[in-house]
C-alpha positions as CSV (number, residue, x, y, z in Angstrom):
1,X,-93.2,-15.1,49.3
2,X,-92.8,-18.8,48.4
3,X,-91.6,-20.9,51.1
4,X,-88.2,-21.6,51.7
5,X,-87.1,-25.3,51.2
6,X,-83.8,-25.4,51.6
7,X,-82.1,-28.8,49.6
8,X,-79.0,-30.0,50.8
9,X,-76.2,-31.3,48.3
10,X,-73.3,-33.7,49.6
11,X,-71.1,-35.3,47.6
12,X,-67.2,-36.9,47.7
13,X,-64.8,-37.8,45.6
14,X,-61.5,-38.5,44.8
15,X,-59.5,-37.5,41.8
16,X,-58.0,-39.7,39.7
17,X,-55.1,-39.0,38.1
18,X,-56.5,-38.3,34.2
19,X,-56.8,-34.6,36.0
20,X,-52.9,-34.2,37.0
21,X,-52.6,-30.6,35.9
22,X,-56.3,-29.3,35.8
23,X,-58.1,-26.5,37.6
24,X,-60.5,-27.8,40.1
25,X,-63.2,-26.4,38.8
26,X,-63.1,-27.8,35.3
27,X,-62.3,-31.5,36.4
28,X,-65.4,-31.0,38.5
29,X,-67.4,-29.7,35.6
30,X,-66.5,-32.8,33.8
31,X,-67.1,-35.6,36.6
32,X,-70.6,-33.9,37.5
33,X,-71.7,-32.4,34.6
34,X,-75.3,-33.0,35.9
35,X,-74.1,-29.3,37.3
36,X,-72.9,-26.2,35.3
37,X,-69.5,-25.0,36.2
38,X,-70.5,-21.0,37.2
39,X,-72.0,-23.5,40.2
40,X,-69.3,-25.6,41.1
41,X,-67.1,-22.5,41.3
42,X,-69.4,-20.7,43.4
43,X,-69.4,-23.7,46.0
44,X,-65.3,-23.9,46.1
45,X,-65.5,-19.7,46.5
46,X,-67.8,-20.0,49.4
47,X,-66.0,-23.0,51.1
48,X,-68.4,-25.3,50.5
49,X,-66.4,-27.7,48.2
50,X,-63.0,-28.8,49.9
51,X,-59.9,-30.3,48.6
52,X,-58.2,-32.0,51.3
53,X,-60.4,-30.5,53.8
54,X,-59.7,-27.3,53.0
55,X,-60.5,-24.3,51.4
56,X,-58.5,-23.8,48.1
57,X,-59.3,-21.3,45.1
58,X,-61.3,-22.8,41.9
59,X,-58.3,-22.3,40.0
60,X,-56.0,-24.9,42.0
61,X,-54.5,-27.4,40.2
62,X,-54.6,-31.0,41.0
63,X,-52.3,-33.9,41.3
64,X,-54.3,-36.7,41.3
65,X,-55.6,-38.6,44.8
66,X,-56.7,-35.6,46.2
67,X,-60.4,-35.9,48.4
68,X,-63.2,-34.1,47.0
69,X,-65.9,-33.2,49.6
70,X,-69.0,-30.8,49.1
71,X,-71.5,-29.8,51.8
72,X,-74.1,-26.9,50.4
73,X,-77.4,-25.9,49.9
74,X,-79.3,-24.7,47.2
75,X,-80.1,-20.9,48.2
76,X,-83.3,-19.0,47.6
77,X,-83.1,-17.5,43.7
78,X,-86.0,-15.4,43.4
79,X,-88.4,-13.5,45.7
80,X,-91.8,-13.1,43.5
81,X,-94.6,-13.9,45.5
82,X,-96.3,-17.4,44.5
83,X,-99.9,-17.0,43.4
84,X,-102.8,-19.6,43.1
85,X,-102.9,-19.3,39.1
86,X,-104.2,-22.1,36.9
87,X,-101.7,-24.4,35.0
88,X,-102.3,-26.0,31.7
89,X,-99.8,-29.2,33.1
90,X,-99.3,-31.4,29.9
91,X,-96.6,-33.2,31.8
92,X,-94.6,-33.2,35.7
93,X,-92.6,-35.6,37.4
94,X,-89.4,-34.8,39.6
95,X,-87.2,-33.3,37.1
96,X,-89.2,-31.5,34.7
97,X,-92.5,-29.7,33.8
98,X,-94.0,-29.4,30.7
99,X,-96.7,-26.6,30.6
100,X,-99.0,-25.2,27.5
101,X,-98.8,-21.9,28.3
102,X,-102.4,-19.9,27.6
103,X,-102.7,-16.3,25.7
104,X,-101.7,-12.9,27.6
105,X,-100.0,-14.9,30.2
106,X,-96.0,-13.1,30.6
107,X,-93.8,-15.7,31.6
108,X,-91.5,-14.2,33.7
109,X,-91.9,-10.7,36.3
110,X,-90.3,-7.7,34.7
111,X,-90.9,-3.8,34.7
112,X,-94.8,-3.4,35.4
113,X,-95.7,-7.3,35.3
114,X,-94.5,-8.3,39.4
115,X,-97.8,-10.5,39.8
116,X,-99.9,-12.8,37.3
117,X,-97.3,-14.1,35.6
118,X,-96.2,-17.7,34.6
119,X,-93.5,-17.8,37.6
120,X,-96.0,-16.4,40.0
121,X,-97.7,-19.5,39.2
122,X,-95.2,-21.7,39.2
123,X,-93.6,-20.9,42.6
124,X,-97.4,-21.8,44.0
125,X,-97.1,-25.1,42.5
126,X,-94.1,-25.9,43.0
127,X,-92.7,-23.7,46.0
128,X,-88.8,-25.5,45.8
129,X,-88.4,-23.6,42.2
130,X,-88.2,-20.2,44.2
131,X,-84.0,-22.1,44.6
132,X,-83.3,-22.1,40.8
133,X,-82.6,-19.8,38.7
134,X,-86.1,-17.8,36.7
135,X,-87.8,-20.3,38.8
136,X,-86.6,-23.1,36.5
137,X,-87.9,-21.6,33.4
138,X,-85.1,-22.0,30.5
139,X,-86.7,-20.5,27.6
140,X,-89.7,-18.3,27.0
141,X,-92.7,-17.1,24.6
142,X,-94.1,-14.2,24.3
143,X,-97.0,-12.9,25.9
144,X,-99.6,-13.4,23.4
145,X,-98.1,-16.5,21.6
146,X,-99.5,-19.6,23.1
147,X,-98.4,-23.4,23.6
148,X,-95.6,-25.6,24.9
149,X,-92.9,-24.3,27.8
150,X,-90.4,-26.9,29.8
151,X,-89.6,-26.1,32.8
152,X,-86.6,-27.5,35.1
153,X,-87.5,-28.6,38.7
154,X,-83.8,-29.4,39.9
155,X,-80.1,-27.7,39.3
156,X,-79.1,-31.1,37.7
157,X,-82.0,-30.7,35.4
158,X,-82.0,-27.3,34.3
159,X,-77.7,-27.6,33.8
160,X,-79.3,-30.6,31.0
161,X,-82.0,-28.2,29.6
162,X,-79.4,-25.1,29.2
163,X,-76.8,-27.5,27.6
164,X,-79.6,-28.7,25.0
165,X,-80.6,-25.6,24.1
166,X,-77.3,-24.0,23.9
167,X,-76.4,-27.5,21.5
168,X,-79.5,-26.4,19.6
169,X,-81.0,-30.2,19.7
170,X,-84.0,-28.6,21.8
171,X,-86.9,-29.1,19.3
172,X,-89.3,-26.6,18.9
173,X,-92.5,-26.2,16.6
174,X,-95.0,-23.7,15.9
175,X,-97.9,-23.1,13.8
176,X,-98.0,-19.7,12.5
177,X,-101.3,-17.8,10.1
178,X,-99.6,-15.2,7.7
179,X,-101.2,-13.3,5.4
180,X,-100.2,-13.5,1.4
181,X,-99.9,-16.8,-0.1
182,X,-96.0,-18.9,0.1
183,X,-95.3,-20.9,-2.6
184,X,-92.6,-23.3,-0.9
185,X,-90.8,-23.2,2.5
186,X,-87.6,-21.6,3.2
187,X,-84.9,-21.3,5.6
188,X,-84.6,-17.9,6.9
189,X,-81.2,-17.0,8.3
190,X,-81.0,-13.0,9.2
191,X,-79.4,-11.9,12.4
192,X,-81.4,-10.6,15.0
193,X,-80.8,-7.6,18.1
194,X,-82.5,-4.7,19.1
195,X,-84.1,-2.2,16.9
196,X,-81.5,0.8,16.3
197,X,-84.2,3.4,16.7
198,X,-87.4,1.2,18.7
199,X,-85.9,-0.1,21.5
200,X,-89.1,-2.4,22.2
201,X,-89.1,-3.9,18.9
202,X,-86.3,-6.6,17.4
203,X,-84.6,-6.1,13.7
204,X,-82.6,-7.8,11.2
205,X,-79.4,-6.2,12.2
206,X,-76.0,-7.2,10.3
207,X,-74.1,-7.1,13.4
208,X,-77.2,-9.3,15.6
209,X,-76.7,-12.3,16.9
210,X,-77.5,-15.5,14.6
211,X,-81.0,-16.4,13.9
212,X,-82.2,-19.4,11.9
213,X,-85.8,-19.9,11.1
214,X,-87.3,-23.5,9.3
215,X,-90.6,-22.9,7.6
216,X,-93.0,-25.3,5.6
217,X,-96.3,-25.2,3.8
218,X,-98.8,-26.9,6.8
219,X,-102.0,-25.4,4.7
220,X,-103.0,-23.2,2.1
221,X,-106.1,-21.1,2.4
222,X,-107.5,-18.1,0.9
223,X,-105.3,-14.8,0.9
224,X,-103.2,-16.5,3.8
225,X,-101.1,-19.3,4.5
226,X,-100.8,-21.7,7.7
227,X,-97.1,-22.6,8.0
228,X,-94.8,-25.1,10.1
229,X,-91.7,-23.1,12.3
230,X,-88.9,-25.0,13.5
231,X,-86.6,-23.0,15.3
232,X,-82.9,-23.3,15.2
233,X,-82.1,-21.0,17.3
234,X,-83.9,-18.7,20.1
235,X,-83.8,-15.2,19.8
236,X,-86.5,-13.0,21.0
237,X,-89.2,-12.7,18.8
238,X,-87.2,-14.1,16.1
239,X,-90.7,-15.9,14.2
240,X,-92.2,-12.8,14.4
241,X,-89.1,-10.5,12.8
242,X,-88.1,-13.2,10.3
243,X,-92.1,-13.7,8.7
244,X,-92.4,-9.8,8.6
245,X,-89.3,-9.4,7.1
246,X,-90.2,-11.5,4.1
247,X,-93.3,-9.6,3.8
248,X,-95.4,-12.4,5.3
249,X,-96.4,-10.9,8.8
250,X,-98.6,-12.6,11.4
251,X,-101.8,-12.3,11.4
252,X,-103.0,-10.4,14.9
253,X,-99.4,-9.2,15.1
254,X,-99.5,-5.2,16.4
255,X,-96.0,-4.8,16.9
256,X,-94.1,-6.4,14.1
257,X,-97.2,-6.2,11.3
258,X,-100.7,-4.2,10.9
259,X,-104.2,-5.3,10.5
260,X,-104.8,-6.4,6.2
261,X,-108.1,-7.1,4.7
262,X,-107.2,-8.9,1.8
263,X,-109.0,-7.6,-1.1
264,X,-112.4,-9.5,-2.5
265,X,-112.3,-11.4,0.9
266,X,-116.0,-12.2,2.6
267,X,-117.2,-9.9,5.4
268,X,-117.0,-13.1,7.8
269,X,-113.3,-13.1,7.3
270,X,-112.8,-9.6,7.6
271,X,-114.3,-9.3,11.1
272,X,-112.6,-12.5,12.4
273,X,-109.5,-10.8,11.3
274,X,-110.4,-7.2,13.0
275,X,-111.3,-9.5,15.7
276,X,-108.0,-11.4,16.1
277,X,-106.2,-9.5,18.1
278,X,-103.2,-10.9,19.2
279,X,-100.6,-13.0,17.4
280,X,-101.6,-16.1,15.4
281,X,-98.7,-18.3,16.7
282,X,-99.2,-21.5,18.8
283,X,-95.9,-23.8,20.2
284,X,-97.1,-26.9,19.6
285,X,-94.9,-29.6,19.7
286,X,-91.5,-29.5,21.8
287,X,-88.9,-32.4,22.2
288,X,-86.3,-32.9,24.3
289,X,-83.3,-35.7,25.9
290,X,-84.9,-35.9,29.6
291,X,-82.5,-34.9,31.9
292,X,-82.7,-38.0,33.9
293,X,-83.8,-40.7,31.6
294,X,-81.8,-39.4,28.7
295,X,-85.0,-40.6,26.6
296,X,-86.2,-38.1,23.5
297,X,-89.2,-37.1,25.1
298,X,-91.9,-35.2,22.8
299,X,-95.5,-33.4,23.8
300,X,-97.9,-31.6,21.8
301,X,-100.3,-29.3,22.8
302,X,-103.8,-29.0,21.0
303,X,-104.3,-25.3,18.7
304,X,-106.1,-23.0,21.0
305,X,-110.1,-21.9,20.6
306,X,-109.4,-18.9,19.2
307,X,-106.8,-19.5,16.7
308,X,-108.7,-22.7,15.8
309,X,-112.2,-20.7,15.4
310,X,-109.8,-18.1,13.0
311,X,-109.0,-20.9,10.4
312,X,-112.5,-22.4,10.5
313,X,-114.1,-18.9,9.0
314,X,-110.9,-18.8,6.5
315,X,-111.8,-22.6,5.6
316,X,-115.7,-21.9,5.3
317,X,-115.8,-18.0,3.9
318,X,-113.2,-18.4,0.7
């Protein structure tokens, strides 16, 4: 199990009186919104925040004056075991982690994937992330899509990271191979849930949830297309579903496309396409406000062999 490393949190206060009238726990939310309020009413309902020394409900109002005190500790939130795994590390310091996250790597332990993953790794690095919640991993990739993942190493900093993406001014980018040829970019905006019929897979669903997809030309080769995908919003798999819906799937995709030969193509592209077996999609640039700083930060991380060695045979075998 990772080790246990306890942090404790105290902090006092007094209110003033702009929060005559206001529950407890949404003043609080406002004068530390370094922490999300689901926390700061957990704190009040275990006693550990006080009002006047004492132990009130998070739905008290106030009346100005009144002392704040908080004495807690952040509690162990998972129990995967930590294991020695390498870590692409494009950036760390205190707050934050910025990792470029290799192919066939699953980010987070689920039903038959408890060891090897990205969180098994991270919890060996950095053992205090076993007290936040998914081991301070806000957002995800698939397992066979490569590149860029932040990940929070304090409450105050993974409150900031949920707020920016849920504010949708989290910046990601991706380079994506399809097959067919795309004359101009496109918004794509087609709500997204679960397959009616394949639970495993995603759909365009009228009912789904909203999902907005940027794409531009990056590069046009032979048959296929090399495109630029911003995301607007984050819903699983949404890339994948939106460029298969619009009859441009991803090359190496098995679950959302099938294998193509384009017609007349050489034989050295149709064996690097057999070969590619996984899908052709690389996060490669994310920006972000740093939680602490509140600086835009911005990384990249460089295309991966494989992917890379795919569009040199396209470039060279036209």
């Amino acid at each position: 199990m990772a080790k246990n490393m306890n942090k404790t949190i105290e902090r006092e206060l007094t209110i003033s009186e702009e929060y005559i009238h206001i529950r407890l726990d949404q003043a609080l939310s406002q004068l530390w919104p370094e922490f999300s309020r689901s926390t700061i009413k957990s704190w009040i309902e275990k006693g550990d925040l006080k009002l006047d020394n004492a132990i009130v409900k998070p739905k008290t109002k106030l009346h100005g004056g009144e002392h704040i005190t908080l004495n807690t500790s952040l509690e162990e939130q998972v129990e995967w075991q930590a294991e020695d795994i390498p870590l692409d590390i494009i950036y760390e310091d205190d707050d934050v982690l910025v990792i470029n996250k290799p192919t066939n790597l699953v980010v987070h332990p689920g039903a038959g994937n408890h060891s090897g993953t990205l969180v098994n790794a991270l919890l060996h690095h950095c053992p205090s992330l076993s007290q936040l919640p998914r081991a301070g991993i806000v957002h995800r990739l698939d397992k066979d899509t490569t590149g860029l993942l932040v990940v929070a190493k304090t409450l105050e900093s993974h409150h900031s990271l949920v707020q920016q993406l849920q504010a949708r001014s989290v910046k990601r980018e991706y380079l994506a191979l399809v097959y067919g040829t795309l004359i101009s970019g496109k918004t794509i905006d087609l709500p997204i849930d679960r397959h009616p019929t394949q639970r495993l897979k995603m759909a365009i669903v009228d009912e789904g949830k909203e999902a907005i997809t940027h794409i531009r030309i990056e590069e046009k080769l032979p048959h296929l297309t090399l495109l630029r995908v911003n995301l607007e919003t984050g819903r699983t798999h949404q890339i994948r579903v939106h460029l298969s819906h619009i009859k441009h799937p991803i090359v190496g995709d098995q679950t959302y496309g099938r294998l193509y030969l384009p017609k007349g193509s050489s034989e050295p592209v149709k064996e690097a396409l057999k070969n590619f077996r996984r899908q052709a999609l690389h996060a490669f640039k994310l920006s972000f406000k740093h939680p602490k700083t509140e600086e835009l930060v911005s990384f990249e991380a460089p295309i991966p062999e494989d992917f890379e060695a795919l569009i040199k045979v396209l470039k060279e075998n036209p």
